[in-house]
C-alpha positions in Angstrom: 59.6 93.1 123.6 62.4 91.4 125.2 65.6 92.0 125.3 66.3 88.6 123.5 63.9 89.3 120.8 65.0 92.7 120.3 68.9 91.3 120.0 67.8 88.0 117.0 65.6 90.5 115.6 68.7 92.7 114.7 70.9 90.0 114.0 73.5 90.2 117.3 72.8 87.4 119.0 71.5 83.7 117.4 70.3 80.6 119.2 70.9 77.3 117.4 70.9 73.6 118.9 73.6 72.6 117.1 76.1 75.8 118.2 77.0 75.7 121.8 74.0 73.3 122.5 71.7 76.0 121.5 73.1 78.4 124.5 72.8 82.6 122.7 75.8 83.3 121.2 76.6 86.3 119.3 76.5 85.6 115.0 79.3 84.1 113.6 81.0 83.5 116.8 80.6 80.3 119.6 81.2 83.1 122.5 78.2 82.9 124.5 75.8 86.0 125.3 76.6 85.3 129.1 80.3 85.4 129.0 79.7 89.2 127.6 77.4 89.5 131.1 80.1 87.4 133.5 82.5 90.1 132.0 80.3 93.5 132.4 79.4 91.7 136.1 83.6 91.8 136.9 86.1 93.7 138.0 87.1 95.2 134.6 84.2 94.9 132.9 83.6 95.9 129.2 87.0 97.5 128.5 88.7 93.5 130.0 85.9 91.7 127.0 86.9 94.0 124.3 90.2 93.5 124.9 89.6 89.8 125.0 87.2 89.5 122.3 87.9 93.0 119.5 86.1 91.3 117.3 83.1 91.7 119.2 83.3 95.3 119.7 79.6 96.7 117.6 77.9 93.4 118.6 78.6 94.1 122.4 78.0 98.0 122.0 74.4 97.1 120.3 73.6 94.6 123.1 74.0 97.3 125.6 72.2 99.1 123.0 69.2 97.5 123.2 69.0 96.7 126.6 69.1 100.5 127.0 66.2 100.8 125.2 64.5 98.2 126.5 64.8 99.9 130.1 64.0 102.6 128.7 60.6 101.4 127.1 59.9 99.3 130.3 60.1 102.3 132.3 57.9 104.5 129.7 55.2 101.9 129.8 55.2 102.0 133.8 55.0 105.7 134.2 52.3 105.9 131.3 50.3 102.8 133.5 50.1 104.7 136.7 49.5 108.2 135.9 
């Protein structure tokens, strides 16, 4: 499943055309799922978006929730494939 799936699925992240011109953003909020990503990708990373955005503190800790697990599933299924 991907990561996108896993994070509507659960309720943390929604797509709608008429929010943000239907760009992910996290429920209840216009902040976009990438500007969670530009900040992780920085120099201060999660502590400078929680700071920013404290509101957003469980939805961003359940996104790198379930991309955890997603790695984690991704790289089960490719050790169970070649052995």
């Amino acid at each position: 499943m991907k990561i996108q799936q896993i994070l509507d699925r659960q309720g943390i992240v929604h797509t709608d055309p008429e929010i943000m011109s239907g760009v992910p953003v996290f429920v209840g909020t216009r902040v976009p799922l990438q500007t969670f990503f530009d900040y992780l990708e920085g120099e201060s990373g999660l502590a400078e978006f929680l700071q920013d955005f404290p509101h957003l503190k469980t939805p961003a800790l359940q996104v790198l929730e379930a991309i955890a697990k997603a790695m984690l599933d991704q790289e089960r299924e490719a050790s169970a494939n070649s052995a």
